[in-house]
C-alpha positions as CSV (number, residue, x, y, z in Angstrom):
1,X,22.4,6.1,9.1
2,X,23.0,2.4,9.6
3,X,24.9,0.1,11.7
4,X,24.9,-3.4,12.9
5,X,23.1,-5.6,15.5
6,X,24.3,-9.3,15.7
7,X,26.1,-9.1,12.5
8,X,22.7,-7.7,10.5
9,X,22.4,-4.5,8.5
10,X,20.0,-2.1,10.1
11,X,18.7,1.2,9.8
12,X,19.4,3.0,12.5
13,X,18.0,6.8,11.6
14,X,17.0,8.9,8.6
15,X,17.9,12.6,9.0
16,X,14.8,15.1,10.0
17,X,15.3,17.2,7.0
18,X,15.1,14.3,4.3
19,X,12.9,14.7,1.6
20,X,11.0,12.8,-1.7
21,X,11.4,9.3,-1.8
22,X,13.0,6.9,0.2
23,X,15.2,3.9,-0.5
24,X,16.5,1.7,2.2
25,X,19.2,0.0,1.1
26,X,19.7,-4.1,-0.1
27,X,20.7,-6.2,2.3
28,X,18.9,-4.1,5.6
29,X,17.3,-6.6,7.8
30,X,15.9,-4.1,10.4
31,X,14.5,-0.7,10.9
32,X,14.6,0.2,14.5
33,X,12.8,2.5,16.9
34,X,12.1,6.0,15.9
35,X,14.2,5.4,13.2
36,X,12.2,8.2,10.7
37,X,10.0,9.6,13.6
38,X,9.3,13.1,12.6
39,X,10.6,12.6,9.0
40,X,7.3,15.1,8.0
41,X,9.2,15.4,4.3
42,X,9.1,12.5,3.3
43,X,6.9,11.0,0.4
44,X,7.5,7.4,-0.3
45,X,9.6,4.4,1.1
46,X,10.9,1.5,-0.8
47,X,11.9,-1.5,1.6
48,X,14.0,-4.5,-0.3
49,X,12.8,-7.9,0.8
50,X,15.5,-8.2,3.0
51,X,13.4,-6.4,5.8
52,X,12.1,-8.6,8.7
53,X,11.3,-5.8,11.1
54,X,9.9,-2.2,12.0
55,X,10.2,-1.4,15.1
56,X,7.8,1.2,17.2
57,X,7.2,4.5,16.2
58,X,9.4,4.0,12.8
59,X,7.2,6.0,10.7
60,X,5.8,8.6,13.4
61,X,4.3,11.6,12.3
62,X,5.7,11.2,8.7
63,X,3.2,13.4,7.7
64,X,3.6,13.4,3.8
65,X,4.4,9.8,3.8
66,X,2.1,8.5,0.8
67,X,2.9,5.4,-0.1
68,X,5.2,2.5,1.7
69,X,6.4,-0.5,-0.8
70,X,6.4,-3.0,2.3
71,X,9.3,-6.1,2.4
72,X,7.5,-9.2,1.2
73,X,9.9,-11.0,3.9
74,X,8.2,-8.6,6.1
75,X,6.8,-10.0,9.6
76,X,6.9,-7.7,12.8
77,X,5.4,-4.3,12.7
78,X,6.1,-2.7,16.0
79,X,3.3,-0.4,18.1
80,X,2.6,3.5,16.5
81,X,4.9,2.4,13.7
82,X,2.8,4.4,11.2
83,X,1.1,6.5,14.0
84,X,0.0,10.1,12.0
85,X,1.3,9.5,8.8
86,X,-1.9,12.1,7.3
87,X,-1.0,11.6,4.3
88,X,-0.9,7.7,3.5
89,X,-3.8,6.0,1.7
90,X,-3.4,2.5,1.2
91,X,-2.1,-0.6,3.0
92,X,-1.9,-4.0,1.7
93,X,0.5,-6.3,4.3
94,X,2.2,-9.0,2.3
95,X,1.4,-12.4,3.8
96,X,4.8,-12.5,5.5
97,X,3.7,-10.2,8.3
98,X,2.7,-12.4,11.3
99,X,2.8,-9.5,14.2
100,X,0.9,-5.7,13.8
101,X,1.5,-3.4,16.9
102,X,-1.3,-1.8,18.6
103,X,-2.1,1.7,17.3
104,X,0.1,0.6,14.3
105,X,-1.8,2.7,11.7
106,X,-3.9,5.6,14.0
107,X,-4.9,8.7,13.1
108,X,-3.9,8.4,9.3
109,X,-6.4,10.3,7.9
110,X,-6.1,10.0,4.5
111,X,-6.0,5.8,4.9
112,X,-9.0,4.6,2.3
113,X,-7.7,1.1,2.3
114,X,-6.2,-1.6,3.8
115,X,-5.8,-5.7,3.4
116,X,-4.8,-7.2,6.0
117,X,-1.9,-10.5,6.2
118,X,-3.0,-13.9,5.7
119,X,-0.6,-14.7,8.9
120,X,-1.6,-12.5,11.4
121,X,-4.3,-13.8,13.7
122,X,-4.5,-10.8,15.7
123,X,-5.6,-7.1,15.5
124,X,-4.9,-4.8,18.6
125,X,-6.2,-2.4,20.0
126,X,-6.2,0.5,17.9
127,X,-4.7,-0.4,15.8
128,X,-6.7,1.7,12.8
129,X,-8.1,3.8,15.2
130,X,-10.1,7.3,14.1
131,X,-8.6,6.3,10.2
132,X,-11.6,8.8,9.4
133,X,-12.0,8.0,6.0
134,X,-11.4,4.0,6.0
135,X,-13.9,2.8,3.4
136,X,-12.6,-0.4,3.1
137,X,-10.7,-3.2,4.6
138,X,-9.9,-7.4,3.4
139,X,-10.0,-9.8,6.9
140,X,-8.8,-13.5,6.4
141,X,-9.8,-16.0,8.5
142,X,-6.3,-16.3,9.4
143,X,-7.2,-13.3,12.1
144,X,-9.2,-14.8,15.3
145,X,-8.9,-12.0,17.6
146,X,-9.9,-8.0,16.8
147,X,-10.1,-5.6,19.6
148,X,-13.0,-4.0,20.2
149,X,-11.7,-0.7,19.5
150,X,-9.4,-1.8,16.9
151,X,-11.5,0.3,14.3
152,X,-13.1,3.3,16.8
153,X,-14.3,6.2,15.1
154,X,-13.8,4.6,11.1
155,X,-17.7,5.2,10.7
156,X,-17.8,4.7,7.1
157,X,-15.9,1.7,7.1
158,X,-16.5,-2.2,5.6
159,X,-14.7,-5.3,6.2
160,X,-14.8,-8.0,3.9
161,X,-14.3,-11.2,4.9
162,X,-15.6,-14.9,4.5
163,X,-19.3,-16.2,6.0
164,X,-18.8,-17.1,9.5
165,X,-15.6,-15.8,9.8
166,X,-14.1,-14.1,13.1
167,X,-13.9,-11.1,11.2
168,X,-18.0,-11.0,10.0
169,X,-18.6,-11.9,14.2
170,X,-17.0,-8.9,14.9
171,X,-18.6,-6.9,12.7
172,X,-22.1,-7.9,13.4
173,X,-21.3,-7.1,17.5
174,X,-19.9,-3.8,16.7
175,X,-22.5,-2.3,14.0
176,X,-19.8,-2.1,11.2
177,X,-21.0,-2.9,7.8
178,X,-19.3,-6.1,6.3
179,X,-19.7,-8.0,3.1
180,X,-18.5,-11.7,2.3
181,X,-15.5,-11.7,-0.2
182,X,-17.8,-12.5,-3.4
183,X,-19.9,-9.9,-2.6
184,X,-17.7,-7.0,-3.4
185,X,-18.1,-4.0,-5.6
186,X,-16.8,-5.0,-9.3
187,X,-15.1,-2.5,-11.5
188,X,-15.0,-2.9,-15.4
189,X,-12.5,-2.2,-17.5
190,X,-13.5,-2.0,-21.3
191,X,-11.3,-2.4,-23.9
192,X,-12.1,-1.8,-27.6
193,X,-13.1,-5.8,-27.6
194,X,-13.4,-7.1,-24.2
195,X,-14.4,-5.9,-20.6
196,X,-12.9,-7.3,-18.4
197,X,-13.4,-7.4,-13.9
198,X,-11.6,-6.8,-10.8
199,X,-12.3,-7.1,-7.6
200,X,-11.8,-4.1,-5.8
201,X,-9.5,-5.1,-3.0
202,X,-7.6,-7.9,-4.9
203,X,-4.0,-7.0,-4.6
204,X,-3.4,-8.8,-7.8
205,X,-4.7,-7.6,-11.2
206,X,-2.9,-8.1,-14.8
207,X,-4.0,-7.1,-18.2
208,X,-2.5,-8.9,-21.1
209,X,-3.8,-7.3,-24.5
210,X,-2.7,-6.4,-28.1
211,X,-2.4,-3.1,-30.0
212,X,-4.0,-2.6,-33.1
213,X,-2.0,-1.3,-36.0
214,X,-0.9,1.8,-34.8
215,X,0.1,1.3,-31.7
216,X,-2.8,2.0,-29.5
217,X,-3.8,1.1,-26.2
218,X,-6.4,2.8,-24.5
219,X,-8.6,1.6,-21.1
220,X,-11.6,3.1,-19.6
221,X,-12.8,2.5,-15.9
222,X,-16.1,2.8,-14.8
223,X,-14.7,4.4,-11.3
224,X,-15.4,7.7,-11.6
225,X,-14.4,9.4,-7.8
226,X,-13.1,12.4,-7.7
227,X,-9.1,12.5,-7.5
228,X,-8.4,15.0,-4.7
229,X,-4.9,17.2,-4.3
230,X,-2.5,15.8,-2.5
231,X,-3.5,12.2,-3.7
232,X,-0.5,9.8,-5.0
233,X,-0.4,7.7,-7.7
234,X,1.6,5.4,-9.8
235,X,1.7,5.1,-13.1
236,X,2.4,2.7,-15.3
237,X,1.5,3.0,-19.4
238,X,2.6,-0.3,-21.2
239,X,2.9,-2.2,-24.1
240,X,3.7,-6.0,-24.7
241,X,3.5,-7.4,-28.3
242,X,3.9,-10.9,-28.0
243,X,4.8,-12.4,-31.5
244,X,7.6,-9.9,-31.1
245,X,9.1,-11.1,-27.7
246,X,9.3,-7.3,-26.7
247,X,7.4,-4.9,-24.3
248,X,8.3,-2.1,-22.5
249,X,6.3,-0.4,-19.3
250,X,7.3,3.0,-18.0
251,X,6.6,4.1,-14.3
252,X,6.4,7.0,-12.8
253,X,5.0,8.1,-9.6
254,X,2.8,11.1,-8.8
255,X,1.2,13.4,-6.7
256,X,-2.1,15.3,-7.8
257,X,-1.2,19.3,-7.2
258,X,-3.6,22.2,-7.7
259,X,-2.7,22.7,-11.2
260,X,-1.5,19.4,-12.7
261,X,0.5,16.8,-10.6
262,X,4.5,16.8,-9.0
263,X,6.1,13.6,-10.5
264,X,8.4,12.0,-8.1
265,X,11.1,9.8,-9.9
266,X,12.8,11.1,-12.7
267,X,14.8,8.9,-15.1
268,X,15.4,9.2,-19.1
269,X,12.1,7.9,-21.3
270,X,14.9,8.3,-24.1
271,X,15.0,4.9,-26.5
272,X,18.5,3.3,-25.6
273,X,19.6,0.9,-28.3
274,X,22.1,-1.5,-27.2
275,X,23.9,-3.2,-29.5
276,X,24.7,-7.0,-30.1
277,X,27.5,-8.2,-29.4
């Protein structure tokens, strides 16, 4: 359901029994309040960049909320806005968010890892609070202030950050492991010619390659956890050939299930031709 507030477009509520994936529609500036509270169905969300706002307890208790495609105009996240979303695994904040509630992000279990907004400069109280399995989260210096029980009970957790940075204090005065930013674990990706790096916890990464004669493409990672049921993932086979001036990529979202996965999106891989005018 949406309405207006001062003229803006904003979502007011999304009914309890919605399921699959979420699209908020162009042109919403806000999501308010409680606005999918108890949405426990629900599997993905995909904000436009229109969004400025989420207010308090948005998200609550969307427990098979996997992943969130955030606003890149994105810069308030109110308190317990993602409070108990079990399900949810990663969280990289664009660089437009300036504000992140207190108890923002607690109790999601399933949260591996999380990069954190060049613009916010502070991290309440909280705020990632007993995320059990947190392995990993990116600090800029662009945050001065962490409480000191923004991170309780994430016992297996690093924070990377820059030398001398707020971020490496507080680690040090509350025995979390840290690691500066060129210090992180590297994955390989080999190609039949090439390997080539990433930094794990760059948000960034792009391939540019060419098939040989018959059309294949193949990439091996050196990354070999275990994928686990329930686990979501996008993706995204493609192919550019550049003397051509074509490529193509398909994606498709999915979630790992006991026998084989559940895609999410469904839309024709038929070739459509369309002719020239």
């Amino acid at each position: 359901m949406y309405g207006t507030e001062e003229g803006r477009l904003v979502l007011i509520n999304c009914p309890a029994g919605k399921k699959g994936s979420v699209k908020i529609l162009e042109g919403t500036v806000g999501i308010l309040d409680g606005s999918f509270s108890n949405c426990e169905k629900i599997t993905s969300v995909d904000m436009p960049d229109s969004v400025k706002s989420i207010g308090e307890d948005a998200f609550k208790s969307c427990s098979s909320l996997i992943k969130v495609r955030f606003s890149n105009q994105l810069t308030d996240i109110g308190n317990y806005a993602f409070y108990r979303c079990d399900s949810m695994q990663q969280v990289h904040l664009p660089d437009s968010v300036k504000d992140l509630g207190a108890w923002a992000f607690r109790y999601c279990d399933a949260l591996t890892e999380v990069t954190i907004s060049k613009n916010i400069s502070d991290i309440p109280e909280k705020t990632f609070g007993d995320c059990t399995n947190l392995t990993g989260i990116t600090i800029p210096d662009g945050v001065k202030t962490i409480a000191d029980d923004a991170f309780s009970y994430c016992s297996n957790l690093t924070i990377y950050c820059s030398s001398g940075s707020a971020a490496e204090k507080y680690a040090k005065n509350n025995n979390i492991k840290s690691k500066v930013t060129d210090e992180r674990k590297t994955q390989t990706i080999t190609t039949d010619n090439d390997n080539i790096e990433k930094t794990v916890g760059d948000p960034d990464f792009k391939i540019t390659a060419k098939t040989t004669g018959d059309g294949t493409l193949s990439f091996y990672s050196g990354n070999e956890d275990i994928i686990q049921v329930g686990q979501g993932f996008s993706v995204e086979p493609g192919i550019y050939l550049p003397d051509e001036e074509i490529g193509v990529r398909i994606e498709d979202l999915v979630i790992i299930t006991e026998d084989g996965c559940e895609v999410l999106n469904h839309f024709t891989k038929d070739l459509i031709v369309v002719p020239e005018e």
